[in-house]
C-alpha positions as CSV (number, residue, x, y, z in Angstrom):
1,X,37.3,-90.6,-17.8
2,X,39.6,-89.6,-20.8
3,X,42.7,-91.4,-19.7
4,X,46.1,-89.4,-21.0
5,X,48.9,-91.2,-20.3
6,X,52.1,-89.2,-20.2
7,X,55.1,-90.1,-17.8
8,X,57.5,-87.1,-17.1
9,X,61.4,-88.0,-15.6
10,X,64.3,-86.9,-13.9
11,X,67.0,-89.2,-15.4
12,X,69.7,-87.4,-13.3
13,X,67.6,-87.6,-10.4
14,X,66.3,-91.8,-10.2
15,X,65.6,-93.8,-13.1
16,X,62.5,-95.1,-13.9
17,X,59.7,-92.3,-14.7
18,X,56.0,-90.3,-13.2
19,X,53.1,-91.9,-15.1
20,X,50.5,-89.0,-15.0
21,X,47.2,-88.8,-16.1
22,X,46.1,-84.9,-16.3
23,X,42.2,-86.1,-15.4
24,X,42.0,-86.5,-12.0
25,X,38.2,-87.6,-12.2
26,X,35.2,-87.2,-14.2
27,X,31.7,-85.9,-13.2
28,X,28.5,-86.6,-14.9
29,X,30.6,-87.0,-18.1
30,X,32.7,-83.6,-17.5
31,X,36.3,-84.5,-16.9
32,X,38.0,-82.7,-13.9
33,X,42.0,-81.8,-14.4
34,X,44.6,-81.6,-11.9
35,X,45.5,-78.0,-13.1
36,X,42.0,-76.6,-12.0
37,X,42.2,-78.6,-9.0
38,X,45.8,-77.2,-8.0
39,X,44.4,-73.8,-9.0
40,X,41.2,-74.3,-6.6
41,X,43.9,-75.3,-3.4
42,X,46.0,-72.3,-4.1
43,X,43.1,-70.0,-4.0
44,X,41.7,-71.5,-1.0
45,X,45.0,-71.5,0.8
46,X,45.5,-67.9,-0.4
47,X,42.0,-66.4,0.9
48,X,42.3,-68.5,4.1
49,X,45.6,-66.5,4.7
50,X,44.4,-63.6,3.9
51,X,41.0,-63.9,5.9
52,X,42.9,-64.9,8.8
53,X,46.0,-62.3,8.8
54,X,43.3,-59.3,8.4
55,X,43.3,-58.3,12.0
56,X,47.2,-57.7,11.9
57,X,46.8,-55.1,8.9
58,X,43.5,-53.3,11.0
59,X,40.9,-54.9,8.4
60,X,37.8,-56.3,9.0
61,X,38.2,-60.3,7.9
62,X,34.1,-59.9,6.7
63,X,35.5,-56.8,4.4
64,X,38.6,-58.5,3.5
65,X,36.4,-61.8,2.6
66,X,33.8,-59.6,0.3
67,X,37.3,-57.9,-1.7
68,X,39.0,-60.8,-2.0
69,X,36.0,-62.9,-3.4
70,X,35.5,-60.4,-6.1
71,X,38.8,-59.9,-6.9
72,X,39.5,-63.4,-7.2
73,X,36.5,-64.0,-9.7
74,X,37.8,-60.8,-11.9
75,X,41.5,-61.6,-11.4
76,X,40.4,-65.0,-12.8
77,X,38.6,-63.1,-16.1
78,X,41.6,-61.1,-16.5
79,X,44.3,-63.5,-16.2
80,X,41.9,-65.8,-19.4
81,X,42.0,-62.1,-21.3
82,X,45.3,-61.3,-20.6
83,X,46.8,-64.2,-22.3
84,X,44.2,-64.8,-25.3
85,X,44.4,-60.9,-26.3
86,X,48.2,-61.2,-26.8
87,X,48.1,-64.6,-28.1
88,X,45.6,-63.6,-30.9
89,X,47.9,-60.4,-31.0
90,X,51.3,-62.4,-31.4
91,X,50.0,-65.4,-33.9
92,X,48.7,-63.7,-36.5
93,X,48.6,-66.5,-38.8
94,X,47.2,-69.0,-36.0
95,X,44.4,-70.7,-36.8
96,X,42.6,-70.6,-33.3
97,X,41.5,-66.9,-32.4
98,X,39.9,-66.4,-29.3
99,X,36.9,-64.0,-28.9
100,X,34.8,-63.1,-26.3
101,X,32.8,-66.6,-26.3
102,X,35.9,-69.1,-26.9
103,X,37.7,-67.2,-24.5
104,X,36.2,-69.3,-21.8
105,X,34.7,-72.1,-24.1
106,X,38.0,-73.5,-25.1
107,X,39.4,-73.0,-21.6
108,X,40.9,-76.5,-21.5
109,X,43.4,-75.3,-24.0
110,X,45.1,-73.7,-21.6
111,X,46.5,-70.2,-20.8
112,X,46.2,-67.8,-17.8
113,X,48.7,-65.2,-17.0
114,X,49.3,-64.3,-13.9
115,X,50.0,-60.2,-14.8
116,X,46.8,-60.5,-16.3
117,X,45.1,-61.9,-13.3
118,X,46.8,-59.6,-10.5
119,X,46.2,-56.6,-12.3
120,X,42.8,-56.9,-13.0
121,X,42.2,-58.2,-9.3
122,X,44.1,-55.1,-7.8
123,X,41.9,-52.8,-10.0
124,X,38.7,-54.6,-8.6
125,X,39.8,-54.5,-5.0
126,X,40.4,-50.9,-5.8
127,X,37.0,-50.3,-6.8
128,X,35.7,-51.8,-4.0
129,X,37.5,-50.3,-1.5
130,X,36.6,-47.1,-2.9
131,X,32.9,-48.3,-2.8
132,X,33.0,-49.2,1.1
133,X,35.5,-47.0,2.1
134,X,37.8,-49.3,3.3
135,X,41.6,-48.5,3.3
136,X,43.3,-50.2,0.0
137,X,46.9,-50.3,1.0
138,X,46.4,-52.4,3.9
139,X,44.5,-55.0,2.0
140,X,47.2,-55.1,-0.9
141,X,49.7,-56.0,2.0
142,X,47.9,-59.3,2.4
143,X,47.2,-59.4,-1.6
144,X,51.0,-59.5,-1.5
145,X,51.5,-62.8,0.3
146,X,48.3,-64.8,-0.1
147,X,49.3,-64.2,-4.6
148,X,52.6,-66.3,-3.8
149,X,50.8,-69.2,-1.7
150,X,48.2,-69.2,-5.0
151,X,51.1,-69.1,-7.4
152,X,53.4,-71.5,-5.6
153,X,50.7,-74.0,-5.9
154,X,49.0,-73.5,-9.0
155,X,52.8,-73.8,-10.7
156,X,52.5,-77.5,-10.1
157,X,49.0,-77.8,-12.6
158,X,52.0,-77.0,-15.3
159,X,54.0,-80.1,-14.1
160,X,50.9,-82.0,-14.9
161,X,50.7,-80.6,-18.0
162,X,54.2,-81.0,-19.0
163,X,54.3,-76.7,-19.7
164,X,55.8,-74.0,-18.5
165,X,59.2,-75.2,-18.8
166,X,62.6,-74.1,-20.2
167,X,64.9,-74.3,-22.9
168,X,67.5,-77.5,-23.0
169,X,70.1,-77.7,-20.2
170,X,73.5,-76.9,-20.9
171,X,75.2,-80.3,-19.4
172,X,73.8,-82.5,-17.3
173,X,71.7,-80.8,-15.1
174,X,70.9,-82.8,-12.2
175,X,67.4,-81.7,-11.9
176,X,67.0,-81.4,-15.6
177,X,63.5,-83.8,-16.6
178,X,61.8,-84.8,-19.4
179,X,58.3,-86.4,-20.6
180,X,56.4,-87.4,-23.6
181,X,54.6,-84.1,-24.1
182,X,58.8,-82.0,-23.5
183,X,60.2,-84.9,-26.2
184,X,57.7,-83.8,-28.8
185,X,58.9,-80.0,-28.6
186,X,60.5,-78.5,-31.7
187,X,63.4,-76.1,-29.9
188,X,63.9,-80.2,-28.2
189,X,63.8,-81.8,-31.0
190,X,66.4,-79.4,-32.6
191,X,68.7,-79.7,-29.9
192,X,68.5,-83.4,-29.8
193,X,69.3,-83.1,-33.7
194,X,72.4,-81.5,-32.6
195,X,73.7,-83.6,-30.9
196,X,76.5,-85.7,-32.0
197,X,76.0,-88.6,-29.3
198,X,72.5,-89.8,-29.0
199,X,71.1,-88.8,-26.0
200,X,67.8,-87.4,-24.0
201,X,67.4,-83.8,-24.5
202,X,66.9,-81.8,-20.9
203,X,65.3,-79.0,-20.2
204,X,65.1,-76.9,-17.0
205,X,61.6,-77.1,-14.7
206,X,61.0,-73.8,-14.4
207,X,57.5,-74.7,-13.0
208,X,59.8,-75.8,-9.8
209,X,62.1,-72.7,-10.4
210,X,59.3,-70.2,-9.9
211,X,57.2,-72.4,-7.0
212,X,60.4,-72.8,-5.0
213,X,60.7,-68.6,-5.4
214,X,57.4,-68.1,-4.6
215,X,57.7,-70.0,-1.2
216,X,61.0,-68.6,-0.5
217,X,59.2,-64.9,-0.7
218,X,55.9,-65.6,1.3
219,X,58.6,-66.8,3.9
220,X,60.1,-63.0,3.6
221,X,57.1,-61.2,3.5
222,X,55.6,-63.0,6.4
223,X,58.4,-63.8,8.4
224,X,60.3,-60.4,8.1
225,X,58.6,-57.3,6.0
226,X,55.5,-57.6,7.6
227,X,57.1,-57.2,10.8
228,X,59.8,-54.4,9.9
229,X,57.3,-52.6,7.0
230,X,57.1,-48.9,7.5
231,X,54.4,-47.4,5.4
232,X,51.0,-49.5,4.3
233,X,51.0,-51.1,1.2
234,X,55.0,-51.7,1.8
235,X,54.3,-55.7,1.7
236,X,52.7,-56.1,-1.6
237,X,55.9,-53.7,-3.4
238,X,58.2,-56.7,-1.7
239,X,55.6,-59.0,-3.9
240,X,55.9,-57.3,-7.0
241,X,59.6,-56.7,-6.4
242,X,59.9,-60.3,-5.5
243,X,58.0,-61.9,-7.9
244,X,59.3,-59.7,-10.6
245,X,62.6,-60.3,-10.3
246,X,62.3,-63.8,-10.3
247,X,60.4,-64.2,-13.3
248,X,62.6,-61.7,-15.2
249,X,65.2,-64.9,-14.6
250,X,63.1,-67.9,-15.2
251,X,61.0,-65.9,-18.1
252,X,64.3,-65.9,-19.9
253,X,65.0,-69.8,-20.0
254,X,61.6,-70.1,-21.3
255,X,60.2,-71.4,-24.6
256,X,56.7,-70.3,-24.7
257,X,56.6,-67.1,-24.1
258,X,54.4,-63.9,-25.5
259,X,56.5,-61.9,-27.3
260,X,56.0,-58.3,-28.6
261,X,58.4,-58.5,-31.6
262,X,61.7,-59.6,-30.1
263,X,60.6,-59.1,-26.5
264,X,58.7,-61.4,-24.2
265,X,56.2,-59.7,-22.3
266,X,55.9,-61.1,-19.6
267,X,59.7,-60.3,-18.8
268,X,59.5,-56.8,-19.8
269,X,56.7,-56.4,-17.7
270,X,58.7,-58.1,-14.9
271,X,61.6,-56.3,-15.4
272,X,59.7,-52.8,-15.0
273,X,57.2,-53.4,-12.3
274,X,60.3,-55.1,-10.1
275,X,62.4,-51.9,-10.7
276,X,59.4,-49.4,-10.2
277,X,58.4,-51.0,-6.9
278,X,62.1,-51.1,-5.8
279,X,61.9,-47.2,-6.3
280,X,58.6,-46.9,-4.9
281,X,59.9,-48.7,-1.2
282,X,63.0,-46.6,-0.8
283,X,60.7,-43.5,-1.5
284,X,58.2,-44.2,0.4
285,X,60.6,-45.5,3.1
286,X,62.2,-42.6,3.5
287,X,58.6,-40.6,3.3
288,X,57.4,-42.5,6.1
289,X,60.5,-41.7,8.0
290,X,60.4,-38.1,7.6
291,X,56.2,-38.3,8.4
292,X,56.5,-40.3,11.6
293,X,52.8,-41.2,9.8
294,X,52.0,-44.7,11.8
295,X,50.4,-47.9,9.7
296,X,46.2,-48.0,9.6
297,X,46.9,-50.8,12.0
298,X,48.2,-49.0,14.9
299,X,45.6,-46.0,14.2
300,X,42.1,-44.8,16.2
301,X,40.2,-45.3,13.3
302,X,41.0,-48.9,12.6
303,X,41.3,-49.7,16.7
304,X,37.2,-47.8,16.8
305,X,36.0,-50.7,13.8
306,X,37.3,-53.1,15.4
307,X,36.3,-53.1,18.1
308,X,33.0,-52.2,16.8
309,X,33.2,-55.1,14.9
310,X,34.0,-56.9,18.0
311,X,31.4,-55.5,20.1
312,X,28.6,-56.6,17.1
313,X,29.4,-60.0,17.3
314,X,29.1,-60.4,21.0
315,X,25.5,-58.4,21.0
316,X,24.7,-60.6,17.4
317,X,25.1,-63.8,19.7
318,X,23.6,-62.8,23.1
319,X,20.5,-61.7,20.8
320,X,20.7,-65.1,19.0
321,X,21.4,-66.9,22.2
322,X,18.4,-65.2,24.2
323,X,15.6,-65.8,20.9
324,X,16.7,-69.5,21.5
325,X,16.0,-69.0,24.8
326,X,12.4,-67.6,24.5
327,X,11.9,-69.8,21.8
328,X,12.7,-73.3,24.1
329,X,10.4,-71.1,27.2
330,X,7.6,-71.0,24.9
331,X,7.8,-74.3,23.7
332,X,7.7,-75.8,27.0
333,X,4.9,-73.3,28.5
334,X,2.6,-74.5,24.8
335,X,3.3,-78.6,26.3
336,X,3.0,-78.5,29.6
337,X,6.4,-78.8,30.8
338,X,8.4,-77.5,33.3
339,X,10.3,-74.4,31.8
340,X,13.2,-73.1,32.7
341,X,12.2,-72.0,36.3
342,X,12.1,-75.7,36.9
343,X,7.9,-75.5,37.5
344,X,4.5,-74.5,36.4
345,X,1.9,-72.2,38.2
346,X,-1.7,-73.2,37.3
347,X,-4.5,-70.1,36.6
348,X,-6.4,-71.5,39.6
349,X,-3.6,-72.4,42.4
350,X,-4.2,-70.3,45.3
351,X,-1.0,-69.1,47.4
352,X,0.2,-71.3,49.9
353,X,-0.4,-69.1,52.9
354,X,-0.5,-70.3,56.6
355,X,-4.3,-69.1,56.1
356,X,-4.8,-71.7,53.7
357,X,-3.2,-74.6,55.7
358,X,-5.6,-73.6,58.6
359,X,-8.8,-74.3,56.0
């Protein structure tokens, strides 16, 4: 195991500091990280959700579990192209550029962006929806809240890695941290060098800023707009509204953004998809209203699949159950054993007859 050893604190918090090691274990000479694991538990969590809130959106958890694997294996190839396209497009003059082959070979340096990775996914879903005919705006309603139970998770790989975080702290933030990966930044060094009293240089955990929002929204979405939502697809706009406008905040306080010039694009793009959707709810809101149009849960066609659905599980397991059936019959007819009937008839037994008694 390559053993990092980094230690990240909270001097405002508790003295004393987090030893860390980013390996969490090593197999057959690979090392594993903590980042890929927390990525693997917020995708599981996420597609568990999902598969198990399907019913209450109308869908078909065996069609919502062939979407949402796809999508999560392209969401995963966009979110890796997203963020090496625009880092090869804003560092010119960097000497690593990422092509189609170091892309994913040089995957332990880091970088996925999560605009990347839901838009790409959304496109997929699209694609297959299309494909099976399934309805697409009820799946993107549990899209919506099974992204910030993957999100609010995977944020804490960036604590291991000492990334993600903001600028310096104006005062003494009480949850303001540090580590041996933050002291070694430039923008903290800088500020450090400005000081006139020799002191540790905080900076804001915007890792915890953006997991605590992501929580606090999959509470909404679940608790409240999935219950009060008026039109399909109404849940995921929350999301994107949500989301948006958080990161639009915490993007800000960031250091390592992507920029486009003297714009960081990931709060540009946050800025506009959180004021689209916004648009896009009251419209559609007040579309619905006028429609009286009810959600694909609540309509024939979704009741008639599943419970066609339903039905084909039932018949899948009597069938199953009666070929083990026929299956244990002929097993104990081939050994001589009682069968089922509780007893065996041989080829030459006569009836038992009063007839037969009197022989």
């Amino acid at each position: 195991m390559q053993l990092i050893k980094e230690s990240i604190e909270f001097p405002n918090l508790f003295s004393g500091d987090i030893e860390i090691n980013r390996v969490a274990f090593t197999v057959f000479g690979i090392d594993i990280y903590w980042y890929g694991i927390l990525i693997a538990v917020g995708v599981i969590l996420a597609f568990s959700y999902a598969l198990k809130r399907s019913k209450k959106v109308g869908l078909i958890s065996d069609n919502v579990f062939d979407a949402a694997f796809i999508s999560i294996i392209v969401g995963f190839i966009g979110a890796r192209a997203y963020y090496c396209v625009f880092y090869n497009l804003m560092n010119p003059e960097a000497e690593v550029k990422y092509n189609i082959i170091t892309m994913f070979t040089k995957i332990h340096d880091g970088g996925l962006a999560i605009y990347g990775g839901v838009i790409f996914g959304v496109i997929s879903a699209l694609i297959y929806c299309r494909i099976k005919k399934m309805p697409f705006l009820p799946l993107l309603d549990l899209a919506g809240p099974a992204f910030l139970i993957g999100q609010a998770i995977g944020r804490w790989g960036n604590f291991i890695n000492q990334e993600c975080y903001g600028a310096p702290t104006a005062g003494n933030l009480p949850w303001g941290m540090t580590g041996t990966k933050i002291a070694l930044d430039p923008v903290v060094i800088q500020a450090k060098g400005q000081s006139v009293v020799e002191t540790t240089v905080l900076v804001h955990p915007c890792f915890l800023y953006e997991s605590l929002w992501c929580i606090v929204g999959f509470l909404l979405i679940h608790f409240l707009v999935s219950k009060i939502k008026s039109f399909d697809g109404e849940a995921f706009l929350f999301y994107v509204l949500w989301y948006g406008a958080g990161r639009a905040w915490i993007e800000a306080l960031r250091t390592d953004s992507l920029y486009a010039g003297s714009l960081k694009v990931s709060q540009v793009i946050a800025i506009a998809s959180s004021v689209l959707a916004l648009i896009m709810i009251v419209y559609f809101k007040l579309a619905a209203k006028k429609s009286g149009k009810a959600l694909y849960v609540n309509s024939d066609l979704s009741r008639e699949r599943l419970e066609k659905y339903e039905r084909d599980i039932v018949l899948n397991k009597e069938k199953e159950a009666a070929k083990k059936a026929l299956k244990e019959a002929e097993k104990s007819l081939a050994s001589g054993e009682p069968s089922f009937t509780g007893s065996t008839i041989g080829l030459d037994d006569e009836p038992k007859t009063d007839d037969n008694k009197n022989k």
